[in-house]
PQR file of N, CA, C, O and H, with PARSE charges and radii, in Angstrom:
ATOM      1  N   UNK A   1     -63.963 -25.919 -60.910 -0.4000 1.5000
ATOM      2  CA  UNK A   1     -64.339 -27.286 -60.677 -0.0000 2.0000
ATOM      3  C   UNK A   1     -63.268 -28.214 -61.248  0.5500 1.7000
ATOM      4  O   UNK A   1     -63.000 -28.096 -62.444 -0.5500 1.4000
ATOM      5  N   UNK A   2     -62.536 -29.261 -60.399 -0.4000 1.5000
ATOM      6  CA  UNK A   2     -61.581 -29.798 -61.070 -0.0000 2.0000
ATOM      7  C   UNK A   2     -62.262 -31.400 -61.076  0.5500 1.7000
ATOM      8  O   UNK A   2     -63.208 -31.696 -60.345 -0.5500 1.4000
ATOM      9  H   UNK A   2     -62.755 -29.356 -59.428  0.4000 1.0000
ATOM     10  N   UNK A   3     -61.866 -31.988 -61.655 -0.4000 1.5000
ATOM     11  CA  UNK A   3     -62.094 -33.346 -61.730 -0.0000 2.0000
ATOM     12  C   UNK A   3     -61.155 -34.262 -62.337  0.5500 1.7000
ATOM     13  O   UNK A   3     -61.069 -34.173 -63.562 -0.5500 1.4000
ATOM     14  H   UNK A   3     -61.098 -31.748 -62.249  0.4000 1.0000
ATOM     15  N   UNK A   4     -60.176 -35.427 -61.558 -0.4000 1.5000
ATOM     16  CA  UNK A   4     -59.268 -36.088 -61.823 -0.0000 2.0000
ATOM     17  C   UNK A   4     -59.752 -37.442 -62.390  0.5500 1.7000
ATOM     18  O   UNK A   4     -60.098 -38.403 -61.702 -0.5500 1.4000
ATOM     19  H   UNK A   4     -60.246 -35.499 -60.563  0.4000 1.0000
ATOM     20  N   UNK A   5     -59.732 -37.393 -63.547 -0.4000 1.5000
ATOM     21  CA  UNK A   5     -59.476 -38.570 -64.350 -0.0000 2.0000
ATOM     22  C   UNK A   5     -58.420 -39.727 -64.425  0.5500 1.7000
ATOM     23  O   UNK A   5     -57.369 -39.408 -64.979 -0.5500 1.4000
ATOM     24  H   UNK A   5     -59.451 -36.612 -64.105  0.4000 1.0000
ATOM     25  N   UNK A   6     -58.499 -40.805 -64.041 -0.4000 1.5000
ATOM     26  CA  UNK A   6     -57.176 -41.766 -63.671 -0.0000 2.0000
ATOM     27  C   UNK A   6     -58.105 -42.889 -65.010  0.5500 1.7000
ATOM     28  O   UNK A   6     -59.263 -43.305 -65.007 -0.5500 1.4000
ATOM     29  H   UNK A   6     -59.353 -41.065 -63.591  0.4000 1.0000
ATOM     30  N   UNK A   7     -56.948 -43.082 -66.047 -0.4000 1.5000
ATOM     31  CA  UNK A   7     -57.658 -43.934 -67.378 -0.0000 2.0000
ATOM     32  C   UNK A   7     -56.770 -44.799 -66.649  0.5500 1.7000
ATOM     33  O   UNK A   7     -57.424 -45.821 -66.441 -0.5500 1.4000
ATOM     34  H   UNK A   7     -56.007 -42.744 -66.049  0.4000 1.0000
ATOM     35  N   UNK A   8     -55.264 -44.963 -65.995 -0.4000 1.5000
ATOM     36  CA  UNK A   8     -54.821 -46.313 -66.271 -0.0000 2.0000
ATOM     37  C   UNK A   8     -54.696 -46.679 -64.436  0.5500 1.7000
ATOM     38  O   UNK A   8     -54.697 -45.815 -63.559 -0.5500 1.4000
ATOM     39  H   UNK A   8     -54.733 -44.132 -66.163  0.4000 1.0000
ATOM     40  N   UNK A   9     -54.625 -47.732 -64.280 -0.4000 1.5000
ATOM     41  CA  UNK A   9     -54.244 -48.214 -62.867 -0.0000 2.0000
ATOM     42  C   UNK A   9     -53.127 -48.287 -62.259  0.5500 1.7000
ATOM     43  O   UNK A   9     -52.354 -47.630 -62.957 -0.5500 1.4000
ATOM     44  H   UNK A   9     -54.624 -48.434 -64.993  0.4000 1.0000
ATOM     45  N   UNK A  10     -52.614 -48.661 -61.442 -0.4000 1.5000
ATOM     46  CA  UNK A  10     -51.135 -48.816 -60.375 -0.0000 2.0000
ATOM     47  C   UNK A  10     -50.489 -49.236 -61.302  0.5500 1.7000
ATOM     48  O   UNK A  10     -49.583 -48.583 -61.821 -0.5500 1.4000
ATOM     49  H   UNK A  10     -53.242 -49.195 -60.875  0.4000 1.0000
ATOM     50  N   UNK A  11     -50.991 -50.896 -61.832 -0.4000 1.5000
ATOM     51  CA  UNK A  11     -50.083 -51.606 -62.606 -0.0000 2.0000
ATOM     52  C   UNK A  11     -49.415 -50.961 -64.121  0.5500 1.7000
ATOM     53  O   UNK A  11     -48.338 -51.280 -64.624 -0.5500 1.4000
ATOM     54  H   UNK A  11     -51.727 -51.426 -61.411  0.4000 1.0000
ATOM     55  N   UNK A  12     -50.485 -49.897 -64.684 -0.4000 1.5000
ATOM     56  CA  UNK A  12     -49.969 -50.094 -65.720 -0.0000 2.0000
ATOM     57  C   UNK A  12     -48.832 -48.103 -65.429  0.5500 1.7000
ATOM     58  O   UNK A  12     -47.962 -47.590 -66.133 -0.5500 1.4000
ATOM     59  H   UNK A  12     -51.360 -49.637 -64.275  0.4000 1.0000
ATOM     60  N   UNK A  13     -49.209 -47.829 -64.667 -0.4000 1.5000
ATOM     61  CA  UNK A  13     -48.372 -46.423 -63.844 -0.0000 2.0000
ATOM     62  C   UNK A  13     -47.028 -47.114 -63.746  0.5500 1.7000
ATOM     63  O   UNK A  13     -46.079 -46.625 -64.359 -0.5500 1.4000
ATOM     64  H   UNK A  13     -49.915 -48.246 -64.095  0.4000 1.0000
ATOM     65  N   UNK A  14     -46.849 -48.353 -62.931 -0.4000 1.5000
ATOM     66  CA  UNK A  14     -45.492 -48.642 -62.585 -0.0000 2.0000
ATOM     67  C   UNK A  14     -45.129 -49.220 -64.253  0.5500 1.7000
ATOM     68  O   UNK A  14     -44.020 -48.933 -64.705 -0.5500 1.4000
ATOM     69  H   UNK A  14     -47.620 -48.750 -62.433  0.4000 1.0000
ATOM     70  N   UNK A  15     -45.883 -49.846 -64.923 -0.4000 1.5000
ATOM     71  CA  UNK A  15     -45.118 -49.983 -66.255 -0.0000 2.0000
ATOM     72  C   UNK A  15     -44.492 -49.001 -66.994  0.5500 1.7000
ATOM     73  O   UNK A  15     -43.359 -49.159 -67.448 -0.5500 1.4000
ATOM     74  H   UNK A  15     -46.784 -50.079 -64.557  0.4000 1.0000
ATOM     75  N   UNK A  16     -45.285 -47.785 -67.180 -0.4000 1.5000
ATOM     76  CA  UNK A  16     -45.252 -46.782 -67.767 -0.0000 2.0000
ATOM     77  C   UNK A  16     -43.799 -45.809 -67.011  0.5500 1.7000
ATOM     78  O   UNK A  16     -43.038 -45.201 -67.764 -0.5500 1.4000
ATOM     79  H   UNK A  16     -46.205 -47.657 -66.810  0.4000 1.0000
ATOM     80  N   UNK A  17     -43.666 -45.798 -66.027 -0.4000 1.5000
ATOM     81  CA  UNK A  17     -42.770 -45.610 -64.923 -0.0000 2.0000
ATOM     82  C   UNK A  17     -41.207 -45.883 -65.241  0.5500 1.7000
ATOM     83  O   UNK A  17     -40.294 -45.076 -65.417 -0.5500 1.4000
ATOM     84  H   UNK A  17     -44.284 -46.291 -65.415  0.4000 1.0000
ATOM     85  N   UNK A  18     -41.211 -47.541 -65.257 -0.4000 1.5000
ATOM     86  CA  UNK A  18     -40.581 -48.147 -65.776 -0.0000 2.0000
ATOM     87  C   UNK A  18     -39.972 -48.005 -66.829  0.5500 1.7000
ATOM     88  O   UNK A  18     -38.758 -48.102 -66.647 -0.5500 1.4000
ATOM     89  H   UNK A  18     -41.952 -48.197 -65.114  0.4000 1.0000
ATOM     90  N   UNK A  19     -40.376 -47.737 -68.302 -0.4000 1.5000
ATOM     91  CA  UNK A  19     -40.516 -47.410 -69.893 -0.0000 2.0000
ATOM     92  C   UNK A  19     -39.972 -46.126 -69.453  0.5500 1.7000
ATOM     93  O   UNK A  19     -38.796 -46.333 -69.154 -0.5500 1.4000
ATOM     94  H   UNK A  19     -41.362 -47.658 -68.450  0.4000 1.0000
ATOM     95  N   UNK A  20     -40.247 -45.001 -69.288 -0.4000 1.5000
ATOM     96  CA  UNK A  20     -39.391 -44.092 -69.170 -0.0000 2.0000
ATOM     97  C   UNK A  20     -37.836 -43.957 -68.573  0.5500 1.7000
ATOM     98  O   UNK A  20     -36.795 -43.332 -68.781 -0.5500 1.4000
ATOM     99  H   UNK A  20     -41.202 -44.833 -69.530  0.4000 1.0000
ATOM    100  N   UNK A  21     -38.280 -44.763 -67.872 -0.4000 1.5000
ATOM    101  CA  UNK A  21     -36.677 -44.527 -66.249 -0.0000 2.0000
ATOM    102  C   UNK A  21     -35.992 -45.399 -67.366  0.5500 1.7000
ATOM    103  O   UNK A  21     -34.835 -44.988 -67.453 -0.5500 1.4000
ATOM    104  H   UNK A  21     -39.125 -45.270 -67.703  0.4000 1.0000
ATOM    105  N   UNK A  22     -36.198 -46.400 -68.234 -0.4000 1.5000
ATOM    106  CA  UNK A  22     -35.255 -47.241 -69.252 -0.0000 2.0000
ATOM    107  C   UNK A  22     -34.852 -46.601 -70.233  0.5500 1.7000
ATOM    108  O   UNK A  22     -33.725 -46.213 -70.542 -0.5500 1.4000
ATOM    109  H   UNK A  22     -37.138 -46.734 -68.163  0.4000 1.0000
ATOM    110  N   UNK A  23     -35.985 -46.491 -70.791 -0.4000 1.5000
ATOM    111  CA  UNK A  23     -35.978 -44.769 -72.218 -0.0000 2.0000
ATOM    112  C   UNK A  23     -34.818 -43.896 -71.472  0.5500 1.7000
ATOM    113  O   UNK A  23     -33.837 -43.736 -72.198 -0.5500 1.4000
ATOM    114  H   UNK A  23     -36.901 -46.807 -70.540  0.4000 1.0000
ATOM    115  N   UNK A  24     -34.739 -43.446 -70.504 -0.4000 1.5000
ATOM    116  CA  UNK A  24     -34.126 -41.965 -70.091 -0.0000 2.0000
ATOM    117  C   UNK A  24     -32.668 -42.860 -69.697  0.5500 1.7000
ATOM    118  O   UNK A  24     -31.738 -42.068 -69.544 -0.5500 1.4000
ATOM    119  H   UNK A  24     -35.535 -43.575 -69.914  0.4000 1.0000
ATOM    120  N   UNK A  25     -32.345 -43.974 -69.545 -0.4000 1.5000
ATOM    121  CA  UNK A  25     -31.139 -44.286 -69.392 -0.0000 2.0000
ATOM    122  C   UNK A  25     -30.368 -44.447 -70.382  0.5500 1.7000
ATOM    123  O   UNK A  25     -29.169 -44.173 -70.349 -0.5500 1.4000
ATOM    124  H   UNK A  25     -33.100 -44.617 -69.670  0.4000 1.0000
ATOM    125  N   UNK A  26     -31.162 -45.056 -71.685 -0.4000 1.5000
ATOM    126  CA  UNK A  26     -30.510 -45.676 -72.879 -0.0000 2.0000
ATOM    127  C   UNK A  26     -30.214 -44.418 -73.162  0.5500 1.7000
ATOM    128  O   UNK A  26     -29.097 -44.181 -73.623 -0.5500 1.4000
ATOM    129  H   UNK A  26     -32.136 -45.279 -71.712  0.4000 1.0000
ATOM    130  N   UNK A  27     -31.323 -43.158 -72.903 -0.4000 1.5000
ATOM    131  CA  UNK A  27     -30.995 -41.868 -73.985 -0.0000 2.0000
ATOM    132  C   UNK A  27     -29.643 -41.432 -73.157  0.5500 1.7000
ATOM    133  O   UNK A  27     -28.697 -41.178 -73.902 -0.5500 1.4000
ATOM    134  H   UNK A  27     -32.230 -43.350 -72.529  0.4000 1.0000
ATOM    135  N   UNK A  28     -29.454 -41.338 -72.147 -0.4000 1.5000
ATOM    136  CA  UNK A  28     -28.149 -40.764 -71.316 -0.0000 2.0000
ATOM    137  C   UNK A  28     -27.023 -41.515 -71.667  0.5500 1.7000
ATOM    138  O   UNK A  28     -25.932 -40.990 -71.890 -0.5500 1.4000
ATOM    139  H   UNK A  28     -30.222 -41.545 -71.541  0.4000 1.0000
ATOM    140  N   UNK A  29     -27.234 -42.730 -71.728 -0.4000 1.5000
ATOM    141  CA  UNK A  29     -25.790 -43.518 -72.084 -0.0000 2.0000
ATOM    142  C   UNK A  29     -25.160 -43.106 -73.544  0.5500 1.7000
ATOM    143  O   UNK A  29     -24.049 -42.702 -73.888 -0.5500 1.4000
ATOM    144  H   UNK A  29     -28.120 -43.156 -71.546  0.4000 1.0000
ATOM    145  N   UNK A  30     -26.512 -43.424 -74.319 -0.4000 1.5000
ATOM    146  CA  UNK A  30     -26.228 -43.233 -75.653 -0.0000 2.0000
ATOM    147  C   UNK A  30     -25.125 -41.674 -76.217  0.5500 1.7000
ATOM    148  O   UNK A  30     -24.124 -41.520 -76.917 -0.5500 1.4000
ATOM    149  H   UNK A  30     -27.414 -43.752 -74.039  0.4000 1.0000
ATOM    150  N   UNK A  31     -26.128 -40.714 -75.350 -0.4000 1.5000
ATOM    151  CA  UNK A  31     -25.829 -39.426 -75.432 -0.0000 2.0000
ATOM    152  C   UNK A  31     -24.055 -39.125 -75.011  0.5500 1.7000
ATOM    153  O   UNK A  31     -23.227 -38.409 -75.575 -0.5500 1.4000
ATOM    154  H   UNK A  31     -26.942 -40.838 -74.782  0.4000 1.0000
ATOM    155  N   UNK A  32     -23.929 -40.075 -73.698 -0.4000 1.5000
ATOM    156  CA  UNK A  32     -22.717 -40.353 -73.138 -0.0000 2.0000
ATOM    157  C   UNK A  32     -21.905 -40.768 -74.353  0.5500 1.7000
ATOM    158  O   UNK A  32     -21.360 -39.810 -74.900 -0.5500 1.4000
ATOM    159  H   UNK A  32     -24.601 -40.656 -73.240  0.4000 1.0000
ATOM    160  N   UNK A  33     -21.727 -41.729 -74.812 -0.4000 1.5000
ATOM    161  CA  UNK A  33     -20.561 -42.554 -76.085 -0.0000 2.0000
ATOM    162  C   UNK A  33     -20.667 -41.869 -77.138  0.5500 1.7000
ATOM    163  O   UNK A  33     -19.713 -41.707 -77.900 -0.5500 1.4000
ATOM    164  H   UNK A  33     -22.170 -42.508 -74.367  0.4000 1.0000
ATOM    165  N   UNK A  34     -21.977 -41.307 -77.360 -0.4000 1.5000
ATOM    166  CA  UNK A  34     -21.685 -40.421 -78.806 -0.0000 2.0000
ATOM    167  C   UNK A  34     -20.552 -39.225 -78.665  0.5500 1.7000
ATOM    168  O   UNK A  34     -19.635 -39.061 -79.469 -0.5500 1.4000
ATOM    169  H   UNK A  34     -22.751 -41.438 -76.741  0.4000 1.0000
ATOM    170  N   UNK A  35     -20.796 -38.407 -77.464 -0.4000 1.5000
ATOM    171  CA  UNK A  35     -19.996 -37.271 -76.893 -0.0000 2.0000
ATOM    172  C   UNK A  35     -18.586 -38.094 -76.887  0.5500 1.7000
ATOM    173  O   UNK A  35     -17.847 -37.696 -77.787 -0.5500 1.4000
ATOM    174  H   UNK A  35     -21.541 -38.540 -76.811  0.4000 1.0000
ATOM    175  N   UNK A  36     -18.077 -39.054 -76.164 -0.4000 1.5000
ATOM    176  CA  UNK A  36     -17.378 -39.537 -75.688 -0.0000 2.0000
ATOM    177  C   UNK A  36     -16.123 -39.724 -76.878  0.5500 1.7000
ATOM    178  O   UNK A  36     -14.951 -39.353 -76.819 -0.5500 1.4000
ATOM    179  H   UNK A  36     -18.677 -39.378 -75.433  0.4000 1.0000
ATOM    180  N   UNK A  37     -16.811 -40.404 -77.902 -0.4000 1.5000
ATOM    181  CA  UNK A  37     -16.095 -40.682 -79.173 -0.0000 2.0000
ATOM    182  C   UNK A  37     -16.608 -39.959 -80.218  0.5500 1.7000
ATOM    183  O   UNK A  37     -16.839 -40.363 -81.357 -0.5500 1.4000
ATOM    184  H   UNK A  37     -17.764 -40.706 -77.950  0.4000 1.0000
ATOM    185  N   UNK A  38     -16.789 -38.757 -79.715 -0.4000 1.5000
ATOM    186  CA  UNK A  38     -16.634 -37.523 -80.667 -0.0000 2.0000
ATOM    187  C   UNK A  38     -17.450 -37.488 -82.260  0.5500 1.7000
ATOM    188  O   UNK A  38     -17.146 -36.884 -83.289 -0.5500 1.4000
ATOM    189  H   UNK A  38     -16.602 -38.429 -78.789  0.4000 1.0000
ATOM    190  N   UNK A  39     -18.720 -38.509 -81.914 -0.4000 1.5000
ATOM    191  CA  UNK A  39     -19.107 -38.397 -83.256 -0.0000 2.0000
ATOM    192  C   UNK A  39     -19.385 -37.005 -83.796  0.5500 1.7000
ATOM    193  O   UNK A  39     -19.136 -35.927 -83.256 -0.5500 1.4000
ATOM    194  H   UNK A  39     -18.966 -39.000 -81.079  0.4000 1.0000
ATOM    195  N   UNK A  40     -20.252 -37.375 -85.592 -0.4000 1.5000
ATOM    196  CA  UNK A  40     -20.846 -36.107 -85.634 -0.0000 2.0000
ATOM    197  C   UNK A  40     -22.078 -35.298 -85.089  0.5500 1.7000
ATOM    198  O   UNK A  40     -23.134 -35.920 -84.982 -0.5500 1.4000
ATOM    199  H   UNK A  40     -20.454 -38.250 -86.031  0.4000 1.0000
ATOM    200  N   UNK A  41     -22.050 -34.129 -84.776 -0.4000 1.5000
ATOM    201  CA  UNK A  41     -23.183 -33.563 -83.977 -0.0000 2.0000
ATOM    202  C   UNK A  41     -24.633 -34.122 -84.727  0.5500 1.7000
ATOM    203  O   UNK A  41     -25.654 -34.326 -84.069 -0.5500 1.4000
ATOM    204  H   UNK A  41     -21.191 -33.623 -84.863  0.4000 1.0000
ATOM    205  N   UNK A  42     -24.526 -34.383 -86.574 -0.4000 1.5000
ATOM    206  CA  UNK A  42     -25.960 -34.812 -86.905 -0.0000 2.0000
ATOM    207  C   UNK A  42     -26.021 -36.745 -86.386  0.5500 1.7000
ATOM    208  O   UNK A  42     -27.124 -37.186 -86.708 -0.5500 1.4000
ATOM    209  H   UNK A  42     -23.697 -34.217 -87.108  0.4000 1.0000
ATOM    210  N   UNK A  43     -25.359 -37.556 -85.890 -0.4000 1.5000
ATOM    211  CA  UNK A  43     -25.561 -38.635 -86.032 -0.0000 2.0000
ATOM    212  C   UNK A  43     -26.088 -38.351 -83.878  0.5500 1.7000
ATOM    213  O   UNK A  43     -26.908 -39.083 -83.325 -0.5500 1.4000
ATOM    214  H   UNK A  43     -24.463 -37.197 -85.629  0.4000 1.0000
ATOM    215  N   UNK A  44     -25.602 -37.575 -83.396 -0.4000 1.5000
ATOM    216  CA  UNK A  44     -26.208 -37.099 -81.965 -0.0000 2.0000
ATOM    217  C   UNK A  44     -27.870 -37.417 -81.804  0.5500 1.7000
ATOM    218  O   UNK A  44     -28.472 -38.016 -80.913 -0.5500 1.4000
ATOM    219  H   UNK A  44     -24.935 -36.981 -83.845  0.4000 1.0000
ATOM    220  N   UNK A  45     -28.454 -36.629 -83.298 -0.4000 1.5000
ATOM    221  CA  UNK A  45     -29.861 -36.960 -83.031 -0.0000 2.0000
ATOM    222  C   UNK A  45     -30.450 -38.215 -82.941  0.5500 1.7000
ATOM    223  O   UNK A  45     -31.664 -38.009 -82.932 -0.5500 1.4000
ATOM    224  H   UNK A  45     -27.965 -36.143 -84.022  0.4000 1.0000
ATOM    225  N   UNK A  46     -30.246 -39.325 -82.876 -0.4000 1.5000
ATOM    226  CA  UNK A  46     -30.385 -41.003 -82.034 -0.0000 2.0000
ATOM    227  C   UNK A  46     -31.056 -40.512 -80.910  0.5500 1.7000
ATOM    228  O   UNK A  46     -32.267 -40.728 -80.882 -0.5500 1.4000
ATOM    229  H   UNK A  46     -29.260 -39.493 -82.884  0.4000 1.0000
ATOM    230  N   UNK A  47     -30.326 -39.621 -79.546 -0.4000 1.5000
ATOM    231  CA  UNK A  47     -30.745 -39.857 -79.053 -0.0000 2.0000
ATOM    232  C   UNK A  47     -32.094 -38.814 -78.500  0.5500 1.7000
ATOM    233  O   UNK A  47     -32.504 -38.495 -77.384 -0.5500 1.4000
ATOM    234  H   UNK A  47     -29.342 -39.445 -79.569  0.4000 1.0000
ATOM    235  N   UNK A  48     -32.398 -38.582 -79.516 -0.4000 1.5000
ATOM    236  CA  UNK A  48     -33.998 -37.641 -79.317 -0.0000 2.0000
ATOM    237  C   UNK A  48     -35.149 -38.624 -79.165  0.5500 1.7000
ATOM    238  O   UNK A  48     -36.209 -38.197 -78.706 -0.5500 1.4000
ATOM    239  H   UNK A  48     -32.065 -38.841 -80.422  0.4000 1.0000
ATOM    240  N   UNK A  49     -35.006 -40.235 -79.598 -0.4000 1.5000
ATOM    241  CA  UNK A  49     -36.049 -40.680 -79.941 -0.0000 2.0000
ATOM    242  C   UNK A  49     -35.997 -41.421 -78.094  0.5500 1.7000
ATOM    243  O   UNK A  49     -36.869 -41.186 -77.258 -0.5500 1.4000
ATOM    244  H   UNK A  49     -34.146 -40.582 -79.970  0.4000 1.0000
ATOM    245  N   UNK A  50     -34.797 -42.276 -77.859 -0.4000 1.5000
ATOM    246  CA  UNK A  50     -35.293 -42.163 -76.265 -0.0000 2.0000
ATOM    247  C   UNK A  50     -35.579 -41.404 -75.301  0.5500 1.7000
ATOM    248  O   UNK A  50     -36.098 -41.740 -74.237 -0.5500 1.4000
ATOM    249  H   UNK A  50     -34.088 -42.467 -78.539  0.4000 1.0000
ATOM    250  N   UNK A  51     -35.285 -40.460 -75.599 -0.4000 1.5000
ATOM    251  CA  UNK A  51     -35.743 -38.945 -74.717 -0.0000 2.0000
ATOM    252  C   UNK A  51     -37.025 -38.850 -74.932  0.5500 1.7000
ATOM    253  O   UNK A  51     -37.727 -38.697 -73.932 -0.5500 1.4000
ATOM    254  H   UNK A  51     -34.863 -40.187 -76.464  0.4000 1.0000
ATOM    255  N   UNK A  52     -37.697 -38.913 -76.295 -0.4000 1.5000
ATOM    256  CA  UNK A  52     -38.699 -38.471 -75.860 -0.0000 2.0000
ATOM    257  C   UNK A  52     -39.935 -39.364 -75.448  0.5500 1.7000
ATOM    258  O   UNK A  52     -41.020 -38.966 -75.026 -0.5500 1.4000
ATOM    259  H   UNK A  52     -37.126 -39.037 -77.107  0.4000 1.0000
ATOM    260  N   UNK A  53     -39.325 -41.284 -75.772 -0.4000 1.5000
ATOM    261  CA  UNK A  53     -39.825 -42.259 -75.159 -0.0000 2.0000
ATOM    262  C   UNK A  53     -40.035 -42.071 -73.735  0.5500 1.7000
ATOM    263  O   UNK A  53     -41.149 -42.235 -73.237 -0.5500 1.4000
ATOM    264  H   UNK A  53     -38.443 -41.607 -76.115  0.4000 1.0000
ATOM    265  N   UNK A  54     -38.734 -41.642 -72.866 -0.4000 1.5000
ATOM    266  CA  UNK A  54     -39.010 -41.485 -72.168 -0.0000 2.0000
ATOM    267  C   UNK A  54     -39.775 -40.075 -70.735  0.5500 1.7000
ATOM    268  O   UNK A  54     -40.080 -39.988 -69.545 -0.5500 1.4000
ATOM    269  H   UNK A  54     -37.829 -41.510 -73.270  0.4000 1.0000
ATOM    270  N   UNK A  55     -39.721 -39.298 -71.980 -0.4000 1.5000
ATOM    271  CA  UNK A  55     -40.789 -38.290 -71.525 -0.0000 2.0000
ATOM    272  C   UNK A  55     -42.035 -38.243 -71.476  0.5500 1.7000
ATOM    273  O   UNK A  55     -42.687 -37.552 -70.694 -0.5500 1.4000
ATOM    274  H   UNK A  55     -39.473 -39.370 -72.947  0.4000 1.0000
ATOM    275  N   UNK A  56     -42.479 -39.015 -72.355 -0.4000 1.5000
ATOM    276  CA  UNK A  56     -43.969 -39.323 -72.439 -0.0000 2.0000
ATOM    277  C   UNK A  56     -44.331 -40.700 -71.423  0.5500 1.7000
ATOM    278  O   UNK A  56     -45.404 -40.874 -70.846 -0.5500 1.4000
ATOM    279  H   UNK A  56     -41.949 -39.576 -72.991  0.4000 1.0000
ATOM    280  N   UNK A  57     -43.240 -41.531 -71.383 -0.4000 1.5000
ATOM    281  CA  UNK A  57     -43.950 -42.783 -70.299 -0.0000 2.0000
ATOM    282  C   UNK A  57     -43.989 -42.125 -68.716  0.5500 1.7000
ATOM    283  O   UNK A  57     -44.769 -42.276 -67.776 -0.5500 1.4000
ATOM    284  H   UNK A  57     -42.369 -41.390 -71.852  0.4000 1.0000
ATOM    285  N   UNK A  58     -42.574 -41.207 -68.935 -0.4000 1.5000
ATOM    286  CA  UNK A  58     -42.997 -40.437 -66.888 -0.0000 2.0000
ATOM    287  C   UNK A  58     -43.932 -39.314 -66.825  0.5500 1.7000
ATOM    288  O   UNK A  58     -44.185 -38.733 -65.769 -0.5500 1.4000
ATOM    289  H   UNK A  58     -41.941 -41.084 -69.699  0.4000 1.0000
ATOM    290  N   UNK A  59     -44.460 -39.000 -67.987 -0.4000 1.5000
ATOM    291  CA  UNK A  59     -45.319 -38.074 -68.004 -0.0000 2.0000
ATOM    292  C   UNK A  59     -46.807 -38.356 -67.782  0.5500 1.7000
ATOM    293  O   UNK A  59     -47.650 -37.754 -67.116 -0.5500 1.4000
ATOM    294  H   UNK A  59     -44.254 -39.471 -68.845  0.4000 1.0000
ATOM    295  N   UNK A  60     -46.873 -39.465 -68.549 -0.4000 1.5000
ATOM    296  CA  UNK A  60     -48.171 -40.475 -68.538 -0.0000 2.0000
ATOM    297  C   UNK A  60     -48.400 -41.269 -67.308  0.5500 1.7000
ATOM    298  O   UNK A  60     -49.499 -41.795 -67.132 -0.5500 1.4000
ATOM    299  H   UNK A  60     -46.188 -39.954 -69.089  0.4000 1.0000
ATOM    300  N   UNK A  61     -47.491 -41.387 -66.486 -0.4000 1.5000
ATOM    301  CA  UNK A  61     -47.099 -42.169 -65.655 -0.0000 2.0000
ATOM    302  C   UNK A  61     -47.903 -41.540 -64.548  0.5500 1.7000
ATOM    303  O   UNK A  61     -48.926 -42.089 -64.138 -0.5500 1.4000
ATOM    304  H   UNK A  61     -46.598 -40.960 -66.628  0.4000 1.0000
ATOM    305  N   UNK A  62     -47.300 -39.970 -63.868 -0.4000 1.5000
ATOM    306  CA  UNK A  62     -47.448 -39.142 -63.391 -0.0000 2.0000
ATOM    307  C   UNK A  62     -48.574 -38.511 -63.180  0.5500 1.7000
ATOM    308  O   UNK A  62     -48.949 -38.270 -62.033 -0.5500 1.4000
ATOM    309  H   UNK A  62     -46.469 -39.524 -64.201  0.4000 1.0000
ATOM    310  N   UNK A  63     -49.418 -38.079 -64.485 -0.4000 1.5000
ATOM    311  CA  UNK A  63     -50.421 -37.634 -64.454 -0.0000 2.0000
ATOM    312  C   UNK A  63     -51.735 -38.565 -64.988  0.5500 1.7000
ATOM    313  O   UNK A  63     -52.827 -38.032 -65.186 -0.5500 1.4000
ATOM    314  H   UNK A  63     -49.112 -38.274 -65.417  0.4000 1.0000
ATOM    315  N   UNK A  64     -51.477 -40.226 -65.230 -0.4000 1.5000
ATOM    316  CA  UNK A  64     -51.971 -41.165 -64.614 -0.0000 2.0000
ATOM    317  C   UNK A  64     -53.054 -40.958 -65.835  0.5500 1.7000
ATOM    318  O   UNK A  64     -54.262 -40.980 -65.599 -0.5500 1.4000
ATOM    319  H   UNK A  64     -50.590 -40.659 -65.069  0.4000 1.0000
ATOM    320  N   UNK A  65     -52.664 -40.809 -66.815 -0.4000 1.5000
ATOM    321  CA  UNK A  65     -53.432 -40.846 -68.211 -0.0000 2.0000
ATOM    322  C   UNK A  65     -52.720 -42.106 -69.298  0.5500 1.7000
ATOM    323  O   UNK A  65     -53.184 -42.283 -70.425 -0.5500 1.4000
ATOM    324  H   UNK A  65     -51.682 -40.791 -67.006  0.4000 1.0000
TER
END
């Protein structure tokens, strides 16, 4: 027996949508210039925290919780 639960609406899906696809850019760019100019591999971890901003907003997004 399955039953689909939808807690948030269109509007707040495309927000949530949104918040990730931004999250997942800052984390790529970031990830980009750190590599780029050779920092150190521990100052790299920065970009875990938009990654995982933005894993949870397309995730939430998606499965509409």
């Amino acid at each position: 027996m399955t039953s689909e639960v939808c807690n948030i609406g269109p509007r707040e899906q495309r927000k949530r949508r949104l918040l990730g696809i931004v999250a997942l850019t800052i984390g790529v760019a970031a990830a980009f210039v750190l590599v780029v100019y050779d920092a150190p591999r521990w100052t790299r971890l920065v970009v875990f925290l938009p990654v995982w901003i933005a894993g949870l907003g397309l995730l939430q997004a998606r499965e509409k919780t």
